[in-house]
N, C-alpha and C positions, 0 to 999 in steps of 0.2 A: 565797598561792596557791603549792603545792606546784609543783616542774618535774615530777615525775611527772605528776602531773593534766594537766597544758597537753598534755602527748608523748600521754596517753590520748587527749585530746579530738582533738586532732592524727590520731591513729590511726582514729579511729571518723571523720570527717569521710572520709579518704582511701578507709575501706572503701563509704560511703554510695556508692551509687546513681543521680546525676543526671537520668540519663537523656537521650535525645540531645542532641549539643549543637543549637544556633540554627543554625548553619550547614546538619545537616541536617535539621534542621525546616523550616528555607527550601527546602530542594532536594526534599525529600517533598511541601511543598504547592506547587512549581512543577510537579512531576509529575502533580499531580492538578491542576492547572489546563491543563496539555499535554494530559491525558486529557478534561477536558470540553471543549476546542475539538474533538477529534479526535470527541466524540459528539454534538457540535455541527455537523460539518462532515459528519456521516454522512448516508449517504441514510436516508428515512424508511423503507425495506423491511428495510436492513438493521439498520437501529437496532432497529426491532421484533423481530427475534431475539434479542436480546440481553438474558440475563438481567438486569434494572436493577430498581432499589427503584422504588415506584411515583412517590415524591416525587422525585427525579431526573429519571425520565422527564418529569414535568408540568415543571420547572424547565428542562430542556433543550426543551423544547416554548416554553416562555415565551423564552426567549431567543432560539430561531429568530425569531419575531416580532417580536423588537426591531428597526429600522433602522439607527437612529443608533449611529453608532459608540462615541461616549463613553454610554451609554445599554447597549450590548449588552457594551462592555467590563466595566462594573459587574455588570450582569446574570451575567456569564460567572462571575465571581470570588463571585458569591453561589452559581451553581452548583459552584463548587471547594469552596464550603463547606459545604454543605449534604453533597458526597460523601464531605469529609473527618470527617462525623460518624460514618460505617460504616467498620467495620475492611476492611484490604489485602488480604482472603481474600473481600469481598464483591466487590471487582471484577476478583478473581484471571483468573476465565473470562471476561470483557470484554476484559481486557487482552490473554490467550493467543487469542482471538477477533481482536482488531483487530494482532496480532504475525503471526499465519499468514496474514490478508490481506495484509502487506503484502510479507510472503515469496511468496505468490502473484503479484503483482501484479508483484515483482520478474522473476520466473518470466517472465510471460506477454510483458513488455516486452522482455523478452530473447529470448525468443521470435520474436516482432513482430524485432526489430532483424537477426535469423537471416534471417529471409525477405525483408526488405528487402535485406540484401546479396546473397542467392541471387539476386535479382531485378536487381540493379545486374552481378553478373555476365551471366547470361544474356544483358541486352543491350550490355554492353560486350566479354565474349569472343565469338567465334562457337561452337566447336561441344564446345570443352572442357567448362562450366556444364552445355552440354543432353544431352550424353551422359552428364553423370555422373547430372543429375536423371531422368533416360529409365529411369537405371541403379536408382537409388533407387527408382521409381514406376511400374513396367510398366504401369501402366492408364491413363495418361494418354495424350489425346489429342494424339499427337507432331505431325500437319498443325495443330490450332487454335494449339496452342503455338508453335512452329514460326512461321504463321502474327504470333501478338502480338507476338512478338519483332521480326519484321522491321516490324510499326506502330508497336512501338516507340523502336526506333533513328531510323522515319521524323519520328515525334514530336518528337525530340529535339532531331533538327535544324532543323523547322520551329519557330518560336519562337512564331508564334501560335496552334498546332493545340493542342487541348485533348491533358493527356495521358491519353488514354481506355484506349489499349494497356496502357499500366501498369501502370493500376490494375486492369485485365483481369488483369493477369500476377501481382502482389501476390491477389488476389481466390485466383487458380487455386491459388498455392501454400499459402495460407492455408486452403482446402477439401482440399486434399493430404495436410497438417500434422494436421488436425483427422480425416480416413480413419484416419489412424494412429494416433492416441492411441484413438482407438476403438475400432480393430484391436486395441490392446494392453489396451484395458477389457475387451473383450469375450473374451480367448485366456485 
């Protein structure tokens, strides 16, 4: 055996192709097994928009009905396999589907946490919070407002009284919030 020959075979080994290593073959099919909890865990309304091969859909349906934990955990990892048998471009739009809900979701939580504080001020300043939301919202009803605010603070103090003003007050600015995005669909 020539040293030329060893140095060629050497060379042609280094140029082949493998293909990915194990490592991420393991992290590709843990991503598809994160994705079929995640269409697992979906509601039935919205799973139904979602473009999915037929035999998925039936496999994600079989495993809703499983109970048993060790029983749906198998189940779950037969469905990672069965997805793993369709290329990364068939659940391209699943994925960008279930990425922008949860940007949404981000959204809307953030949202929710905006008017809880507008609401914690109201009833902890007195007249700074409702002059600026007065300022914000001309069409609101400054006496009922006005009004929740001082049931509010009552609320707060009596420990047993249900907190009804509150969530009055959360409700009001929450239908506030929702005039506007409206306002802004609609302009």
């Amino acid at each position: 055996m020539s040293p030329s020959r060893s140095r060629n075979q050497y060379e042609l080994e280094e140029e082949a192709d493998y293909g990915p290593s194990r490592t991420q073959q393991r992290r590709d099919a843990l991503a598809v097994l994160a994705l079929a909890q995640q269409l697992v865990d979906l509601q039935p309304s919205r799973l139904a928009k979602l473009p999915l091969p037929d035999d998925v859909r039936h496999e994600i349906d079989v495993t809703r009905r499983i109970s048993s934990h060790g029983a749906k955990k198998r189940q779950l990892a037969f469905l990672a396999k069965v997805m793993r048998r369709y290329d990364d471009d068939d659940f391209a739009a699943v994925r960008a589907e279930l990425g922008e809900n949860r940007e949404k979701q981000r959204q809307e939580t953030a949202a929710m946490h905006r008017l809880e504080s507008m609401r914690d001020r109201l009833i902890a300043e007195d007249e700074a919070a409702l002059s600026e939301l007065i300022a914000e919202h001309p069409q609101v009803d400054r006496q009922h407002l006005r009004s929740l605010v001082r049931q509010a603070r009552v609320e707060k103090d009596t420990p047993n009284k249900p907190p009804k003003a509150y969530r009055e007050i959360f409700q009001l600015l929450k239908d506030l919030a929702q005039t506007d995005t409206s306002d802004d669909t609609a302009a």
